[in-house]
PDB file of N, CA, C and O in Angstrom:
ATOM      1  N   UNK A   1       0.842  -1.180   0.000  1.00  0.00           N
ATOM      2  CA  UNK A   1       0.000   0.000   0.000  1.00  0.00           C
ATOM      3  C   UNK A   1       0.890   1.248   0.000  1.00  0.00           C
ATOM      4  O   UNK A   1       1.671   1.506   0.915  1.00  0.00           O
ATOM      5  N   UNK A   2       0.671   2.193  -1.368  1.00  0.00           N
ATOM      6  CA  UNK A   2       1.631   3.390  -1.126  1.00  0.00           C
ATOM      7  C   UNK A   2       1.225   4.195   0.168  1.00  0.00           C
ATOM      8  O   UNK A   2       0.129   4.144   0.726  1.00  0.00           O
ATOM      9  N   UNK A   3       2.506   5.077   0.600  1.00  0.00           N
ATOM     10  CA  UNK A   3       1.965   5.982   1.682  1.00  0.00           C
ATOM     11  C   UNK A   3       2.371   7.044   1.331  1.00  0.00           C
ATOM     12  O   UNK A   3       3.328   7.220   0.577  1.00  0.00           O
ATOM     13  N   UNK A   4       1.672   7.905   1.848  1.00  0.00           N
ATOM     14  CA  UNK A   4       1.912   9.707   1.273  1.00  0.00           C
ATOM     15  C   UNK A   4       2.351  10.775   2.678  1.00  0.00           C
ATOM     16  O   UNK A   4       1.820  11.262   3.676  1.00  0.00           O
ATOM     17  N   UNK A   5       3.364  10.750   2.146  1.00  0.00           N
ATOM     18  CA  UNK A   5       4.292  12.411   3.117  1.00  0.00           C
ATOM     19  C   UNK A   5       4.016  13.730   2.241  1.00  0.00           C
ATOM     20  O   UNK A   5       3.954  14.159   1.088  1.00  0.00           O
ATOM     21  N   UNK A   6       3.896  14.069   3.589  1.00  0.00           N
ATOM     22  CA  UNK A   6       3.619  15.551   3.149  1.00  0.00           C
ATOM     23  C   UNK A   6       4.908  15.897   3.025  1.00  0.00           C
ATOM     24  O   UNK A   6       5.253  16.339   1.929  1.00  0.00           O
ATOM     25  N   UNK A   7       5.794  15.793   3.979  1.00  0.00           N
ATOM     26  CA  UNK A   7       7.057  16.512   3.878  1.00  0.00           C
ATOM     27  C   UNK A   7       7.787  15.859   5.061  1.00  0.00           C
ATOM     28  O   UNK A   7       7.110  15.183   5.836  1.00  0.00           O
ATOM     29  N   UNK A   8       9.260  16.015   5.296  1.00  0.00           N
ATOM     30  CA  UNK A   8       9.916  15.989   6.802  1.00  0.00           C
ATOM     31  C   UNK A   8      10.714  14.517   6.061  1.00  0.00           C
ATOM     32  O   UNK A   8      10.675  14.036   4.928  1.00  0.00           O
ATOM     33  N   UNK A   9      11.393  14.143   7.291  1.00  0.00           N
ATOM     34  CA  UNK A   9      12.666  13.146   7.373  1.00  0.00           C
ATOM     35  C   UNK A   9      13.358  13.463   6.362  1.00  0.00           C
ATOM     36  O   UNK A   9      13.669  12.709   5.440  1.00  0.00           O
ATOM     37  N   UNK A  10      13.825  15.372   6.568  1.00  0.00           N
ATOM     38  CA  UNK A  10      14.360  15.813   5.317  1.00  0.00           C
ATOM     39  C   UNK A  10      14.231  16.121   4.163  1.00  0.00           C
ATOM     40  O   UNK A  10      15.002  16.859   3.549  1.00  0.00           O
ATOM     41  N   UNK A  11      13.291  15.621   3.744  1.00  0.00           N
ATOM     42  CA  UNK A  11      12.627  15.317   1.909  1.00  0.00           C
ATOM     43  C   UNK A  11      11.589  16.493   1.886  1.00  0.00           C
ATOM     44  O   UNK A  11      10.426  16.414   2.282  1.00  0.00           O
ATOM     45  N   UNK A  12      12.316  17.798   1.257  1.00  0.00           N
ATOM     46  CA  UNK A  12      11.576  19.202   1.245  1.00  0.00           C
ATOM     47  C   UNK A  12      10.256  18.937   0.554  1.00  0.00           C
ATOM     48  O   UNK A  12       9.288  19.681   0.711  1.00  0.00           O
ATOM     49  N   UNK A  13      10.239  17.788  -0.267  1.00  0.00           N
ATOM     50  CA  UNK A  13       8.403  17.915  -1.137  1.00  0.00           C
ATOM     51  C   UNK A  13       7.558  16.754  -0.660  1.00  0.00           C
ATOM     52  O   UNK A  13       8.133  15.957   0.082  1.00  0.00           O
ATOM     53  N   UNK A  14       6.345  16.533  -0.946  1.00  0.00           N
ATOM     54  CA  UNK A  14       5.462  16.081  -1.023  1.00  0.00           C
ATOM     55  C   UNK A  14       5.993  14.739  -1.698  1.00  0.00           C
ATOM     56  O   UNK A  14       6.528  14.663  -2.805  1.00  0.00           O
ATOM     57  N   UNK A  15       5.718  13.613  -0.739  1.00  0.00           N
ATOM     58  CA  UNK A  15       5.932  12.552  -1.617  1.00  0.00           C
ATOM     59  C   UNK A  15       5.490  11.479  -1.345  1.00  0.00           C
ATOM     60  O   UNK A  15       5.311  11.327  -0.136  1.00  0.00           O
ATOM     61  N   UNK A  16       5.076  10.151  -2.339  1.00  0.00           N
ATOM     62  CA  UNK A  16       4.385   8.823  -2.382  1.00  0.00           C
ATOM     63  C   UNK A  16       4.941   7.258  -1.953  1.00  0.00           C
ATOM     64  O   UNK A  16       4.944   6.456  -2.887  1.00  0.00           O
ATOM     65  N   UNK A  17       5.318   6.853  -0.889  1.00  0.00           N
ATOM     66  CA  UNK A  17       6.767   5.232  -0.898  1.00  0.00           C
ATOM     67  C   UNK A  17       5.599   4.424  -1.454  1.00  0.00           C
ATOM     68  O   UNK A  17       4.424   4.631  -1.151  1.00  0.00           O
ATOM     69  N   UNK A  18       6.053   3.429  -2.343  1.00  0.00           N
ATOM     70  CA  UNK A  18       5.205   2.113  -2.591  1.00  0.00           C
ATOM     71  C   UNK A  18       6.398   1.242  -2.280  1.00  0.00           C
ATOM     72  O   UNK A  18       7.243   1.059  -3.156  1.00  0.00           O
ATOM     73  N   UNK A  19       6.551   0.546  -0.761  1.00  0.00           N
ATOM     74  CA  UNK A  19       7.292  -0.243  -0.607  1.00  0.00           C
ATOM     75  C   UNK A  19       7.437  -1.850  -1.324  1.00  0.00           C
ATOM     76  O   UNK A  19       8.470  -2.517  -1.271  1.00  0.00           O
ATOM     77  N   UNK A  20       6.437  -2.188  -1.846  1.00  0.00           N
ATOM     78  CA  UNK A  20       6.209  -3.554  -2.199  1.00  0.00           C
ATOM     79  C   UNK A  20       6.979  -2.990  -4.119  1.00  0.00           C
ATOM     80  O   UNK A  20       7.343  -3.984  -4.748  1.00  0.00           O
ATOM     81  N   UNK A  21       7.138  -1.927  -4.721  1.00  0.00           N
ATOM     82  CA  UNK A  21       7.524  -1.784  -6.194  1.00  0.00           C
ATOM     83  C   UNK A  21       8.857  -0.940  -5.605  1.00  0.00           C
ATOM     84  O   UNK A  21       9.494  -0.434  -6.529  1.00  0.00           O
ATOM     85  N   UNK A  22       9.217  -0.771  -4.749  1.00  0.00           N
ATOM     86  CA  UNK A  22      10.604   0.231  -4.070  1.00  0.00           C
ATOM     87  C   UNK A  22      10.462   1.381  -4.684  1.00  0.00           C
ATOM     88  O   UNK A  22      11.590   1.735  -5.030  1.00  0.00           O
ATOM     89  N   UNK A  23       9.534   2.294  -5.061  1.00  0.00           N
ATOM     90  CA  UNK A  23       9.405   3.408  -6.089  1.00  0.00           C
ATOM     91  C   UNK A  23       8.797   4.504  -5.123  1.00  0.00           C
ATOM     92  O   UNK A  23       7.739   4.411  -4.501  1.00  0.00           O
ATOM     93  N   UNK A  24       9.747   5.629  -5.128  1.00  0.00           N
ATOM     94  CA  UNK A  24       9.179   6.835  -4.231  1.00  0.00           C
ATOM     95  C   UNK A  24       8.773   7.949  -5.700  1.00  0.00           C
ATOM     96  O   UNK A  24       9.423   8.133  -6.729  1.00  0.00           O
ATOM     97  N   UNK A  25       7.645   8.448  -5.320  1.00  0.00           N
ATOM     98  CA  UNK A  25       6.788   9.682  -6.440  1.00  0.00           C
ATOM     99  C   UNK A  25       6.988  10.590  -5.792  1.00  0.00           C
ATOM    100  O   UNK A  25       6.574  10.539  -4.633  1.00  0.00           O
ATOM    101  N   UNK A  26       7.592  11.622  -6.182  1.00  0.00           N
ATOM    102  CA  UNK A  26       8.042  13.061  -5.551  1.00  0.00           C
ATOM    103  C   UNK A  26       7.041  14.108  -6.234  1.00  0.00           C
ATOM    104  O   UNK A  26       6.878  13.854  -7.428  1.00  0.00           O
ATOM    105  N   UNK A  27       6.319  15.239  -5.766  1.00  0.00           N
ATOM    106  CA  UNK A  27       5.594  16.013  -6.328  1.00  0.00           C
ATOM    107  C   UNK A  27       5.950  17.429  -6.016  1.00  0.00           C
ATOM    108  O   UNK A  27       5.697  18.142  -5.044  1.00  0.00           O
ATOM    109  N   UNK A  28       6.792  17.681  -7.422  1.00  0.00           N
ATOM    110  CA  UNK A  28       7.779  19.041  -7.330  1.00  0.00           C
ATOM    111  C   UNK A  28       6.814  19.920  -8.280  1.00  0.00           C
ATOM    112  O   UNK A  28       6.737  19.273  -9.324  1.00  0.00           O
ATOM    113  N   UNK A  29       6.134  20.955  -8.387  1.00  0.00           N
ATOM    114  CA  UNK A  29       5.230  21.781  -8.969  1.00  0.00           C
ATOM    115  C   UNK A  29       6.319  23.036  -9.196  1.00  0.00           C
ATOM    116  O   UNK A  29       5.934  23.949  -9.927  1.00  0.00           O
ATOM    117  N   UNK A  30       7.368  23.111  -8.736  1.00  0.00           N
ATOM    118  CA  UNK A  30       8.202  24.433  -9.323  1.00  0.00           C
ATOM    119  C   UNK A  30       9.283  24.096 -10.342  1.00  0.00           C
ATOM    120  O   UNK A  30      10.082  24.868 -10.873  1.00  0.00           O
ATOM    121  N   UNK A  31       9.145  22.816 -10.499  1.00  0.00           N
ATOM    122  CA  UNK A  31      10.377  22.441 -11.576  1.00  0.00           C
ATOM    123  C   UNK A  31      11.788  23.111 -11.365  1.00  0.00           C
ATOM    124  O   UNK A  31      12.105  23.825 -10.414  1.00  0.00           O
ATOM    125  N   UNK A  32      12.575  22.742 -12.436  1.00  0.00           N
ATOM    126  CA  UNK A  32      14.037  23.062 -12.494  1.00  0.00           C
ATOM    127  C   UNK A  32      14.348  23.912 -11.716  1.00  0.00           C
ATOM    128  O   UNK A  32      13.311  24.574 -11.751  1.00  0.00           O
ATOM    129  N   UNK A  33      15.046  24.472 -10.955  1.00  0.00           N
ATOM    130  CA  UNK A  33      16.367  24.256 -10.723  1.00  0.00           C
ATOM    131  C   UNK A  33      15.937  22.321  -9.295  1.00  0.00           C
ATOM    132  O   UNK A  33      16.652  21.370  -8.977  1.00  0.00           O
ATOM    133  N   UNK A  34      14.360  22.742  -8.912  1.00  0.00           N
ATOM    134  CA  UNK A  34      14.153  21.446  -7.771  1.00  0.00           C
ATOM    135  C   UNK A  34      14.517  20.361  -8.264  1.00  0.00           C
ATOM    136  O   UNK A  34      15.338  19.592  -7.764  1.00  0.00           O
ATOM    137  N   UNK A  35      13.775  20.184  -9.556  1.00  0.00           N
ATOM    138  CA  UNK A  35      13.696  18.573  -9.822  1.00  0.00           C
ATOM    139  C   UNK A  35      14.956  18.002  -9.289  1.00  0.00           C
ATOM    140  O   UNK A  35      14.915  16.917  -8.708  1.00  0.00           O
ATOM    141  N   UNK A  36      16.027  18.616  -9.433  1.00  0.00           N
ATOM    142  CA  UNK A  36      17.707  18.266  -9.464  1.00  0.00           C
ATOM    143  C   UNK A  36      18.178  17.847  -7.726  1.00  0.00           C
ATOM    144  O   UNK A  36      19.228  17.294  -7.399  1.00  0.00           O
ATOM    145  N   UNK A  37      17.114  18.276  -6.843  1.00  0.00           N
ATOM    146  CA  UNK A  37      17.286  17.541  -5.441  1.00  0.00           C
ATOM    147  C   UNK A  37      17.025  16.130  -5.815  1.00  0.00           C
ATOM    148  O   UNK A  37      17.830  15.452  -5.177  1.00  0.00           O
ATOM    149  N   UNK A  38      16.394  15.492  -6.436  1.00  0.00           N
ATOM    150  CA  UNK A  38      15.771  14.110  -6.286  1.00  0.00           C
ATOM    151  C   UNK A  38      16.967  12.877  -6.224  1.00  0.00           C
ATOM    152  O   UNK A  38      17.041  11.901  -5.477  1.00  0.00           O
ATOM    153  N   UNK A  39      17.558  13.178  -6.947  1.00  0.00           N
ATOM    154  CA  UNK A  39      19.182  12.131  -6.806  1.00  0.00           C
ATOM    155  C   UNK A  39      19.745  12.260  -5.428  1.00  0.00           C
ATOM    156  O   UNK A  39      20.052  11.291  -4.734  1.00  0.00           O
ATOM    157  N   UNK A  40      19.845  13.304  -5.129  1.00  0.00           N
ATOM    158  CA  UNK A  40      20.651  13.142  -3.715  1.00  0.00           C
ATOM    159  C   UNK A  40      19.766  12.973  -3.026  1.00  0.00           C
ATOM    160  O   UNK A  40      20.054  11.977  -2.363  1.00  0.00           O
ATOM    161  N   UNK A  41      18.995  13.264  -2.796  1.00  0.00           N
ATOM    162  CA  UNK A  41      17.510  12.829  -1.166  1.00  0.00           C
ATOM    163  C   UNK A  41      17.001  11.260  -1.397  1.00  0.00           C
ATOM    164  O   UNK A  41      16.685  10.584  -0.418  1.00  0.00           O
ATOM    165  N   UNK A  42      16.942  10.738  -2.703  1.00  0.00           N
ATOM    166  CA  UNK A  42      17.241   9.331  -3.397  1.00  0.00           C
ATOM    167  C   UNK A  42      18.621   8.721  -2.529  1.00  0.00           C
ATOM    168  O   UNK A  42      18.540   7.662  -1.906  1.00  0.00           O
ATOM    169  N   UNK A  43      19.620   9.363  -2.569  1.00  0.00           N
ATOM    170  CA  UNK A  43      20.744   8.600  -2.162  1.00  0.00           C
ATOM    171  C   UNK A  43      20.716   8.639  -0.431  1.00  0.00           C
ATOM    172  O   UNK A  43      20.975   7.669   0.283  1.00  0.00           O
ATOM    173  N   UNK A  44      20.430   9.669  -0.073  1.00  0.00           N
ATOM    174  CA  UNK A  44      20.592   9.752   1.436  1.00  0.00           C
ATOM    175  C   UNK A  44      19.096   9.323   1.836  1.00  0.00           C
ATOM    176  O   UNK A  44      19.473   8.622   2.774  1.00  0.00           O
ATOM    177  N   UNK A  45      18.142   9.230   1.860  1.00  0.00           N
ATOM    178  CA  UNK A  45      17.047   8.874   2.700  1.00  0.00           C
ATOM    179  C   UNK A  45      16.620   7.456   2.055  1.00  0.00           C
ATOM    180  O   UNK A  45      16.131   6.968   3.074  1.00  0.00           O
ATOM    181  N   UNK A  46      16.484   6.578   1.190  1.00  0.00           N
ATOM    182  CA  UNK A  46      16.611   5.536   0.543  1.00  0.00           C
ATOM    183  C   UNK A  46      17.215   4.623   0.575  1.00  0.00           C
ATOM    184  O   UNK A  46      18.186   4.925   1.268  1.00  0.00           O
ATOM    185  N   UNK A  47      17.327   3.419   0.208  1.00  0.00           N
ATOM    186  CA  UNK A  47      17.880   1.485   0.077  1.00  0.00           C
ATOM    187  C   UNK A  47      18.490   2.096  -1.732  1.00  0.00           C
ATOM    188  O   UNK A  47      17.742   2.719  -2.486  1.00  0.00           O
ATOM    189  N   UNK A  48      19.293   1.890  -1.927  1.00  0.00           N
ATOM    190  CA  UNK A  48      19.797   1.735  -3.011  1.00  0.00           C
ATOM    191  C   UNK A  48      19.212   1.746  -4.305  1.00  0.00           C
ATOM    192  O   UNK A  48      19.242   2.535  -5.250  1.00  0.00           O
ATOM    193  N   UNK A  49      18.348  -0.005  -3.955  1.00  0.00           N
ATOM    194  CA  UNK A  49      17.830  -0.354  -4.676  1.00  0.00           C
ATOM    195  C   UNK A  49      16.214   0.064  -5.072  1.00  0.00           C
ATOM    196  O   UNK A  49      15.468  -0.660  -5.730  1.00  0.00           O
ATOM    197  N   UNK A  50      15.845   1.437  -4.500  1.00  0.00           N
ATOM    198  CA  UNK A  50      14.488   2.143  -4.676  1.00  0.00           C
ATOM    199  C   UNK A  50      14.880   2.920  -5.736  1.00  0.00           C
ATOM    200  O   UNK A  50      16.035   3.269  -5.976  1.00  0.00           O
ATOM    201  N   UNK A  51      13.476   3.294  -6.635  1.00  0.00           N
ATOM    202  CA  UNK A  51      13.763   4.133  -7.906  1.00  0.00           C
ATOM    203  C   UNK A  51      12.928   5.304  -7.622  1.00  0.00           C
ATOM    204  O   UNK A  51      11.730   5.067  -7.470  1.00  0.00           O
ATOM    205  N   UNK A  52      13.378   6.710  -7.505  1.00  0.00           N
ATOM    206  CA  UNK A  52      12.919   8.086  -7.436  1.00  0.00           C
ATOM    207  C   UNK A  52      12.099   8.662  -9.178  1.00  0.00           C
ATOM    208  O   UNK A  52      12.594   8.727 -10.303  1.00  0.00           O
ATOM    209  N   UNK A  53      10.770   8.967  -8.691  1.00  0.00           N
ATOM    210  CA  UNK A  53      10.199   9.317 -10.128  1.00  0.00           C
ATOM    211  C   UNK A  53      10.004  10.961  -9.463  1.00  0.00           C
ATOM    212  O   UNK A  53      10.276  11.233  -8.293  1.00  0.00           O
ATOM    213  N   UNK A  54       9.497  11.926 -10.440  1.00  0.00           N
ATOM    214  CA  UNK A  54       8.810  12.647 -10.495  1.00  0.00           C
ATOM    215  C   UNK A  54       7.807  12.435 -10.981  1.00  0.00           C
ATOM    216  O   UNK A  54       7.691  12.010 -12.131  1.00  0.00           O
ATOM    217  N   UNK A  55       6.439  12.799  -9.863  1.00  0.00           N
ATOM    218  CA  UNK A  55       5.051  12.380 -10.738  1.00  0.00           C
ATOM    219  C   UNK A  55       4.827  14.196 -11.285  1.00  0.00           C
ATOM    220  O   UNK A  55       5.122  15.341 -10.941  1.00  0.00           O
ATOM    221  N   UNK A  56       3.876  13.198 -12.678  1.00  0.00           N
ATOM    222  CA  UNK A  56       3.056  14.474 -13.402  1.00  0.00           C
ATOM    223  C   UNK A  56       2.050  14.762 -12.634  1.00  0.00           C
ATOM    224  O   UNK A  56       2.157  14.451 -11.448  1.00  0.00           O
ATOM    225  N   UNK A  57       0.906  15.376 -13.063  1.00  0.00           N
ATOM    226  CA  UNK A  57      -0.111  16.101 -12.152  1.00  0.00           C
ATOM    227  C   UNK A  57      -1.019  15.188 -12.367  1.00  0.00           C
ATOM    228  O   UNK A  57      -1.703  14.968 -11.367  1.00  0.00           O
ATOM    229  N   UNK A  58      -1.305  14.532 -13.351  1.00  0.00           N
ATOM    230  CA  UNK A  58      -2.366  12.958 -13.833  1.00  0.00           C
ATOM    231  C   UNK A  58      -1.725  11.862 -12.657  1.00  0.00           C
ATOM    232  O   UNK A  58      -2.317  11.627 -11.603  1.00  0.00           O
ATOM    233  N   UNK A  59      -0.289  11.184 -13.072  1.00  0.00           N
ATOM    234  CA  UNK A  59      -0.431  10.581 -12.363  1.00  0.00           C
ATOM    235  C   UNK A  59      -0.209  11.136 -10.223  1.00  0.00           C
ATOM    236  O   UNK A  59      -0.528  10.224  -9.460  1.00  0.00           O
ATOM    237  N   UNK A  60       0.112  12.020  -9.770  1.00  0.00           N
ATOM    238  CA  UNK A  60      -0.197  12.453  -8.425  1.00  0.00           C
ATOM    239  C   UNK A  60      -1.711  12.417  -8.194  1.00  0.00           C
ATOM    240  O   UNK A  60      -2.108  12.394  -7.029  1.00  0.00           O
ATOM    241  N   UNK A  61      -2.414  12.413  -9.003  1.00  0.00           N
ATOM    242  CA  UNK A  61      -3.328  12.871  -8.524  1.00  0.00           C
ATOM    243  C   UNK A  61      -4.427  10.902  -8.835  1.00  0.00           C
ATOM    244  O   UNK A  61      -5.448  10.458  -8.311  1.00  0.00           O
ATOM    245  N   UNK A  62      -3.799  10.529  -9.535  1.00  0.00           N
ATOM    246  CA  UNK A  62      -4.066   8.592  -9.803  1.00  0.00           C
ATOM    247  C   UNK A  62      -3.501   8.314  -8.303  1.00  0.00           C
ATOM    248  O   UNK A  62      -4.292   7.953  -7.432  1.00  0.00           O
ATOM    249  N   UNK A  63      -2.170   8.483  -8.027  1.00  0.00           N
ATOM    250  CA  UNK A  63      -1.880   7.927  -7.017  1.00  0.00           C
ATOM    251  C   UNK A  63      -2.378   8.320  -5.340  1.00  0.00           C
ATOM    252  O   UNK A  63      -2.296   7.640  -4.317  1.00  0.00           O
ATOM    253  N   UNK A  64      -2.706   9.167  -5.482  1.00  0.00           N
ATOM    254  CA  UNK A  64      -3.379  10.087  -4.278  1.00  0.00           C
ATOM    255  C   UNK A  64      -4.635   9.248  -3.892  1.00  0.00           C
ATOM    256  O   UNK A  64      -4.945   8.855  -2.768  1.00  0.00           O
ATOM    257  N   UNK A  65      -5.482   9.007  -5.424  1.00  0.00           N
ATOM    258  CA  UNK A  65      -6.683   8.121  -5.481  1.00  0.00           C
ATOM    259  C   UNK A  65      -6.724   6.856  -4.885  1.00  0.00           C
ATOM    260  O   UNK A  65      -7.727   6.500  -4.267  1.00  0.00           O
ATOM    261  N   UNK A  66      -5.753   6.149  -5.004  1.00  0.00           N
ATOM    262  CA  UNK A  66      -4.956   5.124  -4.914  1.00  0.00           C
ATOM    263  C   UNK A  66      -5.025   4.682  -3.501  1.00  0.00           C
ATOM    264  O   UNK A  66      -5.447   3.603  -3.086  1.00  0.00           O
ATOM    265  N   UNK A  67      -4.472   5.834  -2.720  1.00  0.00           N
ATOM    266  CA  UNK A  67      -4.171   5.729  -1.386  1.00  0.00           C
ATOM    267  C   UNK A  67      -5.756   6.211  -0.812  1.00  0.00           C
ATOM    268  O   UNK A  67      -6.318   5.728   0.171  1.00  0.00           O
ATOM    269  N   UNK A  68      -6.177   7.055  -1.515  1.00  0.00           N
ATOM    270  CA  UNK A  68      -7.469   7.539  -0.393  1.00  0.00           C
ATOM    271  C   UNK A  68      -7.529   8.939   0.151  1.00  0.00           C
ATOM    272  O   UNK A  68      -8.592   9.198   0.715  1.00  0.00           O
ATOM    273  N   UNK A  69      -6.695   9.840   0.118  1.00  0.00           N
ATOM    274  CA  UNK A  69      -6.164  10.440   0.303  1.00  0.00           C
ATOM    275  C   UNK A  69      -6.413  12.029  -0.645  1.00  0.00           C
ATOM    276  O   UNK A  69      -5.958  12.050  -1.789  1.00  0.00           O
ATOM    277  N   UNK A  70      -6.963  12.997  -0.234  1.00  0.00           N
ATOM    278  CA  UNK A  70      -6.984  14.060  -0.795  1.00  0.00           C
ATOM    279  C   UNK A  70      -6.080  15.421  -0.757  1.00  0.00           C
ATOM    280  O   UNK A  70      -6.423  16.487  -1.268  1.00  0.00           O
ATOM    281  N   UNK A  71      -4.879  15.187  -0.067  1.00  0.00           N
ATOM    282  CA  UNK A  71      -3.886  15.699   0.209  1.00  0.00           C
ATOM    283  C   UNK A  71      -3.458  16.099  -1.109  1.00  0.00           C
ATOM    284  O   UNK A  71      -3.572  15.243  -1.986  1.00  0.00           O
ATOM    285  N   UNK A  72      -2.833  17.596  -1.535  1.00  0.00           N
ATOM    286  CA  UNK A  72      -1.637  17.893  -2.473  1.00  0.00           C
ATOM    287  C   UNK A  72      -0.563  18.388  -1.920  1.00  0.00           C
ATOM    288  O   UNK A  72       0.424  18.647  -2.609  1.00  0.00           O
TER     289      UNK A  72
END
């Protein structure tokens, strides 16, 4: 079951863990120069072997559904 952070344990944005696919969804709405945190907060708060996406606004808002959750 994904879970949704608002923010904290460091990780300045909004974001989705689906532990069972190792895939964290980050929801950055100011783009570039941010997107470019995601590798390093990937390397330091993360298992290696997890893959960091940026979600679009379709899918954040699929995955939000997902969870139950009306949070942005």
């Amino acid at each position: 079951m994904p879970k949704f952070h608002k923010r904290g344990r460091g990780i300045w944005f909004p974001h989705i863990v689906i532990e069972e696919t190792k895939e964290v969804y980050f929801r950055i709405e100011s783009g570039f120069p941010s997107t470019m945190a995601v590798t390093p907060m990937m390397e330091k708060y993360f298992p290696s072997d997890y893959k960091g996406y940026i979600a679009s606004p379709e899918c954040w808002e699929r995955l939000l559904k997902e969870i139950g959750t009306l949070e942005h």
